[in-house]
N, C-alpha and C positions, 0 to 999 in steps of 0.2 A: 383509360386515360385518367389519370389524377388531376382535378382540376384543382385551384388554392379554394375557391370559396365551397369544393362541395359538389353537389353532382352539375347537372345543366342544369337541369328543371328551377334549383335555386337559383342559379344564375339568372335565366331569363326572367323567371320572379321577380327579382331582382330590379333587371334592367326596366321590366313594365313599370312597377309600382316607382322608380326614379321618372319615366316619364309621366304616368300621370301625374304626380305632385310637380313639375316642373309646369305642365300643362293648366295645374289649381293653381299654383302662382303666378301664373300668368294673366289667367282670366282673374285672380283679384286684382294684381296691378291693373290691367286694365279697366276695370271696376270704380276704380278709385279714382283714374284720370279720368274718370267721364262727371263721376262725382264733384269733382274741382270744377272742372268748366262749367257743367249744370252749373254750380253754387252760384260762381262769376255772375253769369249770364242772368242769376235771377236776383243779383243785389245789382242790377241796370236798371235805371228809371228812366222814363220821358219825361222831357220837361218843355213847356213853351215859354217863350220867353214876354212878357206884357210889354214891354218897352219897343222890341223891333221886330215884332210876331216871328222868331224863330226857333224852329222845333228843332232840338238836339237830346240825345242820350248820355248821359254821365252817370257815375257810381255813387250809390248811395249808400249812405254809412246804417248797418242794419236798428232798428228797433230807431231811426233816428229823423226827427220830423224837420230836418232843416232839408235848405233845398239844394240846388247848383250855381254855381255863375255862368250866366251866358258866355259863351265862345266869342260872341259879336260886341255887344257892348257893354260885360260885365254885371249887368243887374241882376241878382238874387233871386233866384225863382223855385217856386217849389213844385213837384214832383205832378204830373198829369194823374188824374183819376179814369181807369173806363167804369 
């Protein structure tokens, strides 16, 4: 039988090395979304609030030492230390 690309053997060749690179692109994208979320998750700070002691989390701008406004009654507060 005449096949267009060649014998089998090429074919199946073929058809493997499409699914593992399908399979590599995959596992990088997924790679990458977990990288994004990680990043999120670790530009989150705690903050207490001095004014009406309440503890919330919000995002903090990196390399940057200002703090949050509280959720409650707005006052300015900077980032928990453990």
């Amino acid at each position: 039988m005449n096949w267009p690309l060649g014998n089998i053997e090429t074919l199946l060749s073929l058809l493997l090395f499409i699914g593992v690179l399908g399979i590599f692109l995959l596992w990088i994208y997924c790679e990458r979304q977990d990288n994004v979320r990680l990043c999120l998750h670790w530009k989150r700070s705690a903050f207490l609030c001095h004014r009406c002691r309440h503890i919330y989390e919000a995002m903090r701008l990196p390399k940057s030492r200002d703090g949050a406004p509280c959720p409650r009654c707005g006052t300015e507060n900077t980032p928990l230390r453990f």
